[in-house]
C-alpha positions as CSV (number, residue, x, y, z in Angstrom):
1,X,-12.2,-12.5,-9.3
2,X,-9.0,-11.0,-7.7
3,X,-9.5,-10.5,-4.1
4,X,-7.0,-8.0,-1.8
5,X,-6.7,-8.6,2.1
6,X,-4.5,-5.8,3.9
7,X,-3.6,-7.1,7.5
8,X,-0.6,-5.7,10.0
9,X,-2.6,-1.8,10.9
10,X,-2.2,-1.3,14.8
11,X,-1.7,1.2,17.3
12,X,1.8,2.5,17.1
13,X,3.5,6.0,18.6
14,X,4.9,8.5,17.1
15,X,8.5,7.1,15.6
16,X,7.6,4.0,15.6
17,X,6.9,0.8,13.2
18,X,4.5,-1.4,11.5
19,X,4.7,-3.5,8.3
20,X,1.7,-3.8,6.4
21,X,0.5,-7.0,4.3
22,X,-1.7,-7.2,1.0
23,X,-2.7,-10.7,0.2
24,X,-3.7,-11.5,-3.6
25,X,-5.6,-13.7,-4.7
26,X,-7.6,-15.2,-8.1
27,X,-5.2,-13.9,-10.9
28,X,-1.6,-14.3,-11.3
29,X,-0.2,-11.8,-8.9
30,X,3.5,-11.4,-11.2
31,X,1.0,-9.6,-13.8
32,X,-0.1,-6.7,-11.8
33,X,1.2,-3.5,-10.7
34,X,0.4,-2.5,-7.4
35,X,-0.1,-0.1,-5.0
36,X,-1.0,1.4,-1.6
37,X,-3.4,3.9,-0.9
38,X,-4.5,5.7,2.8
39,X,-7.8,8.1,3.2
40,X,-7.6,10.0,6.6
41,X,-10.9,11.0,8.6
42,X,-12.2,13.7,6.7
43,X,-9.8,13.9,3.7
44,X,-9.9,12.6,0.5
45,X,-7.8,9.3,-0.4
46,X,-4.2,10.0,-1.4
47,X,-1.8,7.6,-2.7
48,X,1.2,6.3,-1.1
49,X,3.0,4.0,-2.8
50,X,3.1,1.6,-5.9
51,X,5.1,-0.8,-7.3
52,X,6.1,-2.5,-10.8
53,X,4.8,-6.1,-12.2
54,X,8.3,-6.8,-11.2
55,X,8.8,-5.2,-8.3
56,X,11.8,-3.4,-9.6
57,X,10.4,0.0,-9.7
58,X,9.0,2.1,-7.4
59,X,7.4,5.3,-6.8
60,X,6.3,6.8,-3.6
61,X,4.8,9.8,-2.2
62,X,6.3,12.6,-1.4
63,X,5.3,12.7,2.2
64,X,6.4,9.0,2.8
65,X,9.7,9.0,1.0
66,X,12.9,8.2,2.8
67,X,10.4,6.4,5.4
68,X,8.3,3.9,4.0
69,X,9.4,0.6,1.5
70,X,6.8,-0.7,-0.4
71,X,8.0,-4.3,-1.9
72,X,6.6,-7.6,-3.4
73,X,6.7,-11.4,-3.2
74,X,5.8,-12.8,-6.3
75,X,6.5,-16.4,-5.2
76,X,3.7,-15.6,-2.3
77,X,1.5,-13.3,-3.9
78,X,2.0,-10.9,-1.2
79,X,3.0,-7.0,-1.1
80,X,3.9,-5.3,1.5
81,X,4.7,-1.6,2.9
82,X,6.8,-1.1,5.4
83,X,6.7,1.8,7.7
84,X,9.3,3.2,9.9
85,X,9.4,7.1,11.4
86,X,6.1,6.8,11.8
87,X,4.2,10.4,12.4
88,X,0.3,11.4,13.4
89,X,-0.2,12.8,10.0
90,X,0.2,9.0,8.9
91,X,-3.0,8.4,10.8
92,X,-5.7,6.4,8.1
93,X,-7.4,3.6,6.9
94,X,-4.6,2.0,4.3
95,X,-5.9,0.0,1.4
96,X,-4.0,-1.9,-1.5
97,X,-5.1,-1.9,-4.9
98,X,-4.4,-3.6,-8.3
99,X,-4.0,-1.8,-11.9
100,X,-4.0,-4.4,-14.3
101,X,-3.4,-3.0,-17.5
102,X,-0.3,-1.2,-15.9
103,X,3.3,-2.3,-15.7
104,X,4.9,0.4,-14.2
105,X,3.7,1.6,-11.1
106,X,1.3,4.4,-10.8
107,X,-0.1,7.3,-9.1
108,X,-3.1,7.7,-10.2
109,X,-6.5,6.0,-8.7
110,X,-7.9,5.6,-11.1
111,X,-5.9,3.3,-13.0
112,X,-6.3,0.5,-10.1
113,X,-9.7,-1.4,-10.4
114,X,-9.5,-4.0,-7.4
115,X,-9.0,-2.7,-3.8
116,X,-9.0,-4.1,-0.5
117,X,-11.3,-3.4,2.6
118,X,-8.5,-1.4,4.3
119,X,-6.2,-1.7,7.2
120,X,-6.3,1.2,10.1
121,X,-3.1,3.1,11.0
122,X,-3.1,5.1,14.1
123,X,0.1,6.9,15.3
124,X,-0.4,8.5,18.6
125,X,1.9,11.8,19.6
């Protein structure tokens, strides 16, 4: 059973930083593509970012691009999405999620069939 624990949401203002965490568990973590996900109050849940089996392709939203690194360690079964410029329109609950029978990252939601509870992201102005 493959369990996902986001940690590192917060309180941040409006330029600032906050490096998000997605720990794996119960499979082999090298096998899976990954990704990150957000769902504001409201609105419905969008994708962010998402990364290869490998970790050496990447895709990313269009709104994040330029400001946000999404990344892997496959020797700690972690991923990771590191957020910088942060805005108030980045305001949301962020959740990471597996696709396992991808190997390049995707998109779409759903290809991803494990998630994790979700990490809140608030960017005051």
């Amino acid at each position: 059973q493959v369990q996902l624990v986001e940690s590192g949401g917060g309180l941040v203002q409006a330029g600032g930083s906050l490096r998000l965490s997605c720990a794996f568990s119960g499979r082999t973590f090298s096998m899976y593509a990954l990704g990150w996900f957000r769902q504001a109050p409201g609105k419905e849940r969008e994708f962010v970012a998402a990364i290869s089996r490998s970790g050496g392709s990447t895709v990313y939203a269009d709104s994040v691009k330029g400001r946000f690194t999404i990344s892997r360690d496959n020797t700690k079964n972690t991923m990771y999405l590191q957020m910088n410029s942060l805005k108030p329109e980045d305001t949301a609950v962020y959740s990471c999620a597996v696709a396992p029978l991808r190997i390049v990252p995707t998109t779409r939601a759903g290809d991803y069939d494990y998630w994790g509870q979700g990490t809140q992201v608030t960017v005051s102005s």
